[in-house]
C-alpha positions, -999 to +999 in steps of 0.1 A: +426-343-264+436-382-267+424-388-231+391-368-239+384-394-266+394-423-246+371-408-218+337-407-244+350-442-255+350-460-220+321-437-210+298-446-241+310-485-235+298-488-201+266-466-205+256-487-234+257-518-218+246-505-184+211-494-198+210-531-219+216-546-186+187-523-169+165-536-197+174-574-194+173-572-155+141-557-151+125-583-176+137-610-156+120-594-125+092-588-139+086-623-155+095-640-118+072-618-100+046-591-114+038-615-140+027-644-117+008-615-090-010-605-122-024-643-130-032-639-091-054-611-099-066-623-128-078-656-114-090-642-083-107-614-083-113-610-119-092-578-128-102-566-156-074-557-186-075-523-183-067-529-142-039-555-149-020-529-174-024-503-146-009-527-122+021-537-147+033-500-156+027-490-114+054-520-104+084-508-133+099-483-109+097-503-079+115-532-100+136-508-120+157-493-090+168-522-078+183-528-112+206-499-112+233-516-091+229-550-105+231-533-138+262-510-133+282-537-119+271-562-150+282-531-174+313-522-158+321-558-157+318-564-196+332-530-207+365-530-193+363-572-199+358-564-239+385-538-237+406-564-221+400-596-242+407-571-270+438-558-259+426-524-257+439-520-225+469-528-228+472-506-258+460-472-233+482-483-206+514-486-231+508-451-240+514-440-205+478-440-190+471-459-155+448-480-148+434-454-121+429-430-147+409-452-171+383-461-147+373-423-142+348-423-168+331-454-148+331-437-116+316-409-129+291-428-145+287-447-113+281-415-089+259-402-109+236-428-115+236-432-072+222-394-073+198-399-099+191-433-080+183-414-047+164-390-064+140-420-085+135-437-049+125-410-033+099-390-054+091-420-084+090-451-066+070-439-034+044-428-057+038-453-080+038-479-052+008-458-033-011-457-066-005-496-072-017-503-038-050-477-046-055-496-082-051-528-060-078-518-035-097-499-057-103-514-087-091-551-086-103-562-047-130-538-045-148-546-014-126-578+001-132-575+035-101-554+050-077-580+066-060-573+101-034-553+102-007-537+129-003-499+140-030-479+123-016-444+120-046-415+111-036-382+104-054-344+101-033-321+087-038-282+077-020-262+062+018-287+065+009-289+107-011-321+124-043-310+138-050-346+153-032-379+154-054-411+162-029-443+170-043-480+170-019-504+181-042-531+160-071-534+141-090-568+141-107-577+110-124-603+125-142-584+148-137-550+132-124-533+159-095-516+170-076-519+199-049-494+219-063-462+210-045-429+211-061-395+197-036-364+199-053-327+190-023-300+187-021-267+195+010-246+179+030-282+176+020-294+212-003-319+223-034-301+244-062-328+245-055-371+247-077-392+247-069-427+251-093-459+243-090-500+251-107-505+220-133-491+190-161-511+178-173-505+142-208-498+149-240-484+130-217-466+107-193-449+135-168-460+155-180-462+197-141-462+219-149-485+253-135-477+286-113-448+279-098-415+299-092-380+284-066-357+294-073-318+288-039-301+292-036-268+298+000-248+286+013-215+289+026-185+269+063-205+269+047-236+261+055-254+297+029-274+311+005-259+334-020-283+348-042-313+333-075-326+341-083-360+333-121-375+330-131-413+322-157-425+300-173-454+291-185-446+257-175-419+235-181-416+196-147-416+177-142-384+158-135-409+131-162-408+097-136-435+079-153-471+074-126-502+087-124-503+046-115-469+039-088-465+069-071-502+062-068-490+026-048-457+037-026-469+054+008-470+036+034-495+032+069-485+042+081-488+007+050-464-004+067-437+017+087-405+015+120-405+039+101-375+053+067-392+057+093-421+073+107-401+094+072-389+109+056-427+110+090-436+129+087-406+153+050-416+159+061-453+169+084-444+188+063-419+207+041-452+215+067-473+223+066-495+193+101-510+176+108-490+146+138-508+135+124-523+101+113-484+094+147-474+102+164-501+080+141-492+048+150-452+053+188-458+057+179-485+027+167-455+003+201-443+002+222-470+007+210-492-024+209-463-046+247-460-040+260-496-046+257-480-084+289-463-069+306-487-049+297-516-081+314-493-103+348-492-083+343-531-082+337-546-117+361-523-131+393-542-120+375-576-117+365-568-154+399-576-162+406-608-181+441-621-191+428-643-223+394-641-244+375-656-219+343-637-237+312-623-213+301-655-198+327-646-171+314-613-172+275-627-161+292-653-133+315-627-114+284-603-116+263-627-098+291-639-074+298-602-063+255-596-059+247-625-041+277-612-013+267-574-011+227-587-008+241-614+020+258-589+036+227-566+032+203-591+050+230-599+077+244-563+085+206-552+088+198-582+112+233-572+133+217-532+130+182-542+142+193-565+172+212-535+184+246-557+183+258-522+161+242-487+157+216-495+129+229-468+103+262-482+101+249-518+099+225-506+071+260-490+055+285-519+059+281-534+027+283-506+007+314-497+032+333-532+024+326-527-014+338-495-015+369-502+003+375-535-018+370-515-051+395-493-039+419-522-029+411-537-065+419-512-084+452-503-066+463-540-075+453-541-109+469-509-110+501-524-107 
């Protein structure tokens, strides 16, 4: 019964301060960078209030999940450093209650907070970062001429399968064209008809490919190819009705994206030959910052204790200490992952690896 208590104590110290620190990070975010984009807007293109508000609520998730681990660390770090400067835990652990057993609560809280984490970045964020970039678009640059932009990606699905798949290694604002063209039609999950382009003028409201050769494949019942005939052309109409606007605007940033709708854009590069690395980094990322909650928790715990009354200023300077490694070791791992030096996954993992094992280590040595 007495360790129940102590449980809902610890647990109700930690979650208390945790959402406080959720609220004071994600001000401080938001008044270092939505804030200053929004005078951008403002200034710029003349978004109108009801356009700027949009814009502010859209960016709170994006900003808010990065908060969690900052936040978790920051409130494991002052619980346990109140409970020390007060004595309180020396009090539990003279009553015959490790150290181990006292951070339960916080590794609870911890883990679950990384689940609810993973779950917020993958259905909440996603979506709130497509609709910013539509209210951006939309309703604040309006017709801006579409810049140039990398790997244009057009999909025709029915029904949960791709119909057709049209791949433009780059589209050129300046001359509104785009170049490297690759249109897929499926039959059944296989590709029946390609047809591949140098390049796609924007012209009298349809897109005209240039110097291009089809390929008409022809499969059997087991799928296995049969034969292909392959005819070139100079000109063919694009079976394309999107304006350069419209398809620019579709196309989705990485942090706009599902795993799953990662996962396909990543199969699709690769299928051209294209480096997918940075796609690879953010979908290993969608799980591995969600779960520093965790590995925060088994860290601030023991550094949260304090021998004197040292009061939460040291609280706020270890917390920012302990960030500014695990975000170094973020940025560095992932470089190490993307130039192949290590398998990417595990490069993308090693910070959240070395936390976990030095929160472990930690707590074993405040432990005695």
């Amino acid at each position: 019964m007495h360790i129940r208590i102590l449980d809902k104590y610890i647990f109700k110290e930690i979650l208390l301060t945790f959402l406080f620190s959720i609220c004071a990070f994600t001000a401080v975010f938001m008044g270092s960078g939505t804030l200053f984009r929004i005078a951008e807007y403002i200034t710029d293109y003349g978004a109108s209030l009801a356009s700027v508000a949009k814009i502010f609520v859209l960016s709170l998730p994006g900003v808010i999940v990065w908060t969690f681990p900052m936040s978790m660390l920051l409130a494991t770090l002052l619980a346990f450093g109140r409970l020390s400067s007060g004595s309180e835990i020396t009090a539990m652990l003279s009553c015959g209650i490790s150290f181990k057993r006292l951070c339960v609560p916080g590794v609870i809280l911890g883990f679950v907070m990384s689940l609810f984490s993973v779950w917020f970045n993958e259905y909440i964020v996603p979506w709130s970062n497509d609709a910013y970039e539509r209210v951006l678009n939309y309703e604040i640059k309006k017709n801006v001429a579409p810049k140039s932009q990398d790997h244009i990606i057009i999909k025709d699905i029915k029904s949960g399968t791709i119909q057709r798949l049209l791949y433009a290694r780059r589209y050129n604002g300046d001359t509104q064209q785009m170049e490297g063209i690759t249109i897929q039609i499926f039959d059944q999950g296989k590709a029946t008809h390609v047809e591949n382009a140098a390049y796609a003028e924007w012209k009298e409201n349809e897109w005209v490919m240039h110097q291009g050769v089809i390929y008409d494949v022809t499969r059997g019942e087991n799928q296995e190819q049969l034969s292909r005939h392959t005819v070139h052309f100079d000109t063919q109409t694009l079976p394309v009705n999107q304006s350069p606007q419209e398809i620019v605007n579709a196309q989705k940033r990485p942090e706009a994206m599902t795993i799953r709708e990662l996962k396909e854009q990543i199969k699709i590069l690769s299928d051209q030959y294209v480096d997918t690395s940075k796609l690879e980094t953010e979908m290993y990322q969608r799980v591995t910052i969600p779960f520093a909650s965790f590995v925060f928790a088994l860290v601030g715990m023991p550094l949260g204790l304090q021998p004197n009354r040292s009061g939460s200023s040291r609280g706020f300077a270890v917390s920012l200490i302990v960030i500014f490694i695990y975000y170094m070791l973020m940025v560095l791992m992932g470089a190490i992952g993307q130039s192949s030096a290590v398998p990417l996954w595990l490069g993308v993992w090693m910070p959240n690896i070395i936390c976990f094992f030095a929160g472990l280590f930690f707590i074993r040595q405040a432990s005695r």
